[in-house]
N, C-alpha and C positions, 0 to 999 in steps of 0.2 A: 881356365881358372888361374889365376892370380895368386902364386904363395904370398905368404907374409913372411917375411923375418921375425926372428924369438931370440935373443939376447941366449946367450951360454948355458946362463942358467934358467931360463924356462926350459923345463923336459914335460910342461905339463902337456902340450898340445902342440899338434900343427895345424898354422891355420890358412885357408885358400879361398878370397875374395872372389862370388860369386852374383848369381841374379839371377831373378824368373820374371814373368811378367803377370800381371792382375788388370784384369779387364785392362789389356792393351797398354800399359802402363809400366816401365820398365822398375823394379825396385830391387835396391844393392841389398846382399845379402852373406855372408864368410859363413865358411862350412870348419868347426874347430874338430878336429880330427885327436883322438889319444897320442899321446909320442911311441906306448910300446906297441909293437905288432900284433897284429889278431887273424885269427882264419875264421872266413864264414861273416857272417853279418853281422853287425852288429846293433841295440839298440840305439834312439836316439832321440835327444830333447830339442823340442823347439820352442825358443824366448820370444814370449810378445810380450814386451814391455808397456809402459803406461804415459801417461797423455803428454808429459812430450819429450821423454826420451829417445834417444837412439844408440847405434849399437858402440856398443864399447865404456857406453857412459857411468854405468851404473853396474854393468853385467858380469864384467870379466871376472871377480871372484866367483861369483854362482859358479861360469863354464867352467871356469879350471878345476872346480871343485869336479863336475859331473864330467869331465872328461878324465880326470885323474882315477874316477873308479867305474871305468869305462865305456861314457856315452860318448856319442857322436852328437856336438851339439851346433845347431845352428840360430844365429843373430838375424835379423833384417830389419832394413827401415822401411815404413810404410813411406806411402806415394807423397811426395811434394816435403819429403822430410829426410835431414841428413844427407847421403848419395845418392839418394833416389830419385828419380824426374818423377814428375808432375806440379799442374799449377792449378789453383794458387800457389803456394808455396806457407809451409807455417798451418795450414788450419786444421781442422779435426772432424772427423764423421763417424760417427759410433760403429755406422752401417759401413763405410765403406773400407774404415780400417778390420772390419770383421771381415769381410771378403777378399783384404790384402793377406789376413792369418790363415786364410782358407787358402788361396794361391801361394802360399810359403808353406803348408802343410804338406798340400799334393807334391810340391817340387822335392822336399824334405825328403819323402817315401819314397820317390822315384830315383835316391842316390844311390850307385851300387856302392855296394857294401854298408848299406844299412838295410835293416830288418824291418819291412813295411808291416808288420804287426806287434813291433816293437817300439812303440814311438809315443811318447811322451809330450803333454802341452805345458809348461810353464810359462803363468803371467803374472805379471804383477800391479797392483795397484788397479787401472784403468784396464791394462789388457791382463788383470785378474777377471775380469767380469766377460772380457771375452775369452778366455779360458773355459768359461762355465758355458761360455753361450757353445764352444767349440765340443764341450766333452757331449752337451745334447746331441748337436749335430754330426758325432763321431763315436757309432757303442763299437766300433773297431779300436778306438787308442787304447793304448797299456795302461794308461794310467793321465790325470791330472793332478797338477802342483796350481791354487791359487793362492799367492803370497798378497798380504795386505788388502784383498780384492774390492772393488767400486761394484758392488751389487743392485745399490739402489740409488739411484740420481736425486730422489728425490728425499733422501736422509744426508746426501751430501751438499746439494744446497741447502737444507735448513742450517747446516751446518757453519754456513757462512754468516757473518756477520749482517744485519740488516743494512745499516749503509753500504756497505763494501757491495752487498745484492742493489741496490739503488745505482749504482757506479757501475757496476758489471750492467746493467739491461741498457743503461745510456748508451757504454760504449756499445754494445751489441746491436742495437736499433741504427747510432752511426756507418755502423761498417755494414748494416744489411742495404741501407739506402743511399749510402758513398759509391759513385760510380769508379771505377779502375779498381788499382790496389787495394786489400782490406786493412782494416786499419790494425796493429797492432798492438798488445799490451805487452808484458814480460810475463814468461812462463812461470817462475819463482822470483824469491825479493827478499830481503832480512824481512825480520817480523815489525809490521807495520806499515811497508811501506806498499804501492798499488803493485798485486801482479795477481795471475790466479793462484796462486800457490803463495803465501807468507807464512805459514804454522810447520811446525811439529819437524822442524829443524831441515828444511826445505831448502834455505841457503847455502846451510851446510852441505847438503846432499850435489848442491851447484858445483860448489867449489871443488868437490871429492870427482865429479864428475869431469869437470875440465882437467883436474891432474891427472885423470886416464886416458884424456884424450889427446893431450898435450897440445893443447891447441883452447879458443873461446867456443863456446858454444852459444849457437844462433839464439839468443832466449827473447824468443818471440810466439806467440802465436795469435793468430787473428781473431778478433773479440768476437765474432759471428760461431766459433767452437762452442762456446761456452752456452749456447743454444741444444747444443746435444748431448748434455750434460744429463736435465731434468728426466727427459722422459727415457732414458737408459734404466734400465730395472731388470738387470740377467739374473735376478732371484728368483724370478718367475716361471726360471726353467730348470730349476734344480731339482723338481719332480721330474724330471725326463731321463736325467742322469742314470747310464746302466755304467758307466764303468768307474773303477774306485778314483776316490777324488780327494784330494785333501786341500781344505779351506783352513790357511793360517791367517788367523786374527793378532791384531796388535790391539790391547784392552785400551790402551790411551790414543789409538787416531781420530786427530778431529778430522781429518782431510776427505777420507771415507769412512766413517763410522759401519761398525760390522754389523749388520741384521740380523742377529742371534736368533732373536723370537722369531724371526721369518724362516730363520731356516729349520729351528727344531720342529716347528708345525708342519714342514713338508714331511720330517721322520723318512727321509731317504736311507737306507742301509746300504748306499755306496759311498755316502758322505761320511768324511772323519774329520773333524773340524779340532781343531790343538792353538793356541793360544800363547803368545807372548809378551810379555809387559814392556812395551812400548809403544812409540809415537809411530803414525805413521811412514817416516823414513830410515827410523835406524834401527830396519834389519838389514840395511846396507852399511852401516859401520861396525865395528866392537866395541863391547862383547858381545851385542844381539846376533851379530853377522853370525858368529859361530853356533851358538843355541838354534837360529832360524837353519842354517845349514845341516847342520844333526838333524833334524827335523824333516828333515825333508830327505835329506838322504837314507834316513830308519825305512820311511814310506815308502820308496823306491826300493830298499831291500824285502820288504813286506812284500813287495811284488816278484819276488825273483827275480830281479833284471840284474843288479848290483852280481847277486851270485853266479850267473850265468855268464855273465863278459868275466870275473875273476875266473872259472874253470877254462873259457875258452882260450885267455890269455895265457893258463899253464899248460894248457895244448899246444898253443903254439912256438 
């Protein structure tokens, strides 16, 4: 593994660039480790972010929050995106990025000095909905965090504008029968202009994200993604759910509108669904950042985990 450098005053974490592979497919991944020392394992959270993020973009306050009250958290990019290899390069599979958060799971739990029954899914947005598809397919995790989650495909394209859906199926039809490269659109855009993403302060969220990265980010992805949009519906398995879950809503996202009534008619009692008044992107800025963070970190205390790494750390 690869350390990273932390500025003087970062004490919040150390961090060590990593990788696993997913069906044959290598994808980059940083393991963010606490700064103070610990005996014994510790828990830990893994970030699968949303449709077309990557690591560092949007995250870094989340970790440092969850490393500062002592998780072990780890970033990765799925396949053909960010550091990762594979090709195409840019597009999106509901299904196969769900199998990349499954090969980041097992790797996750197999680090020593983390605690494989201590482990945690945080997603957001897009890979909110695979969060949910994750906590069905895992009643061993401690716990899931779905922040702004994409549950239903098909409440998120209504969502779209009619024209803008008239332009999205062109391009989509283009790049499914364009022979070589796909074709591309922009990920995000100020509002009004063509990308998948123009609302709910989307550009903003761009910008915020390149000054973490210190670098542009690739804002591209292949119009042929936008096919696996529709028929994505992970509310469908929120009856499956055995381990506690918490599904935070922002009441004004048009980007993914929250399925309330879908979810209270499941009446799962592992689900706790908490609510905050914004747009779909700014619980990545403040003052939401911080309300959404209290939030989530009460819920992790709710679980014992939060208390557990503070005794171990005055152990050691």
């Amino acid at each position: 593994m690869e350390k990273l450098r932390h500025s003087p005053e970062d004490l919040t974490c150390r961090s060590e660039r990593t990788g696993f592979y997913s069906q044959g497919v290598w994808c980059a991944a940083t393991l963010h480790w606490p700064a103070s020392p610990c005996q014994g394992e510790r828990p830990a959270i893994l970030m699968v972010h949303g449709w077309g993020g990557i690591q560092n973009a949007l995250t870094v306050p989340f970790y440092e929050e969850f490393t500062r009250a002592g998780f072990v958290v780890m970033t990765f990019d799925y396949r053909g995106w960010g550091e990762s290899a594979g090709l195409p390069r840019q597009t999106i599979s509901a299904r196969q990025r769900l199998r990349d958060a499954d090969a980041a799971l097992a790797f996750l739990k197999s680090q020593p000095g983390v605690d494989p029954l201590k482990v945690v899914i945080w997603g957001s947005s897009f890979g909110g909905g695979h969060a949910v598809e994750l906590a069905a397919d895992h009643p061993e995790l401690a716990g899931v965090i779905a922040q702004v989650p994409m549950l239903d495909g098909i409440a998120t394209v209504r969502a779209v504008p009619p024209l803008r859906l008239l332009r999205f199926a062109l391009y989509c039809l283009a790049d499914l029968f364009k022979p070589g490269k796909p074709i591309y659109i922009p990920v995000v855009s100020e509002p009004g202009a063509f990308s998948s993403m123009d609302r709910d302060d989307a550009h903003k969220a761009l910008v915020l994200a390149e000054r973490s990265l210190q670098r542009r980010y690739d804002n591209r992805v292949a119009a042929r993604s936008l096919l696996t949009m529709g028929p994505y519906r992970p509310f469908k398995r929120l009856k499956e759910i055995r381990v506690p879950t918490l599904l935070l809503e922002a009441s004004e996202d048009t980007v993914a509108p929250f399925v309330e009534s879908a979810i209270r008619a499941v009446n799962n009692p592992c689900i706790r669904v908490e609510r905050v008044k914004a747009n779909h992107f700014e619980p990545y800025f403040e003052p939401v950042f911080s309300e959404v963070i209290g939030k989530q970190l009460e819920f992790l205390r709710s679980l014992n985990l939060i208390r557990e790494v503070r005794r171990e750390q005055s152990v050691a």
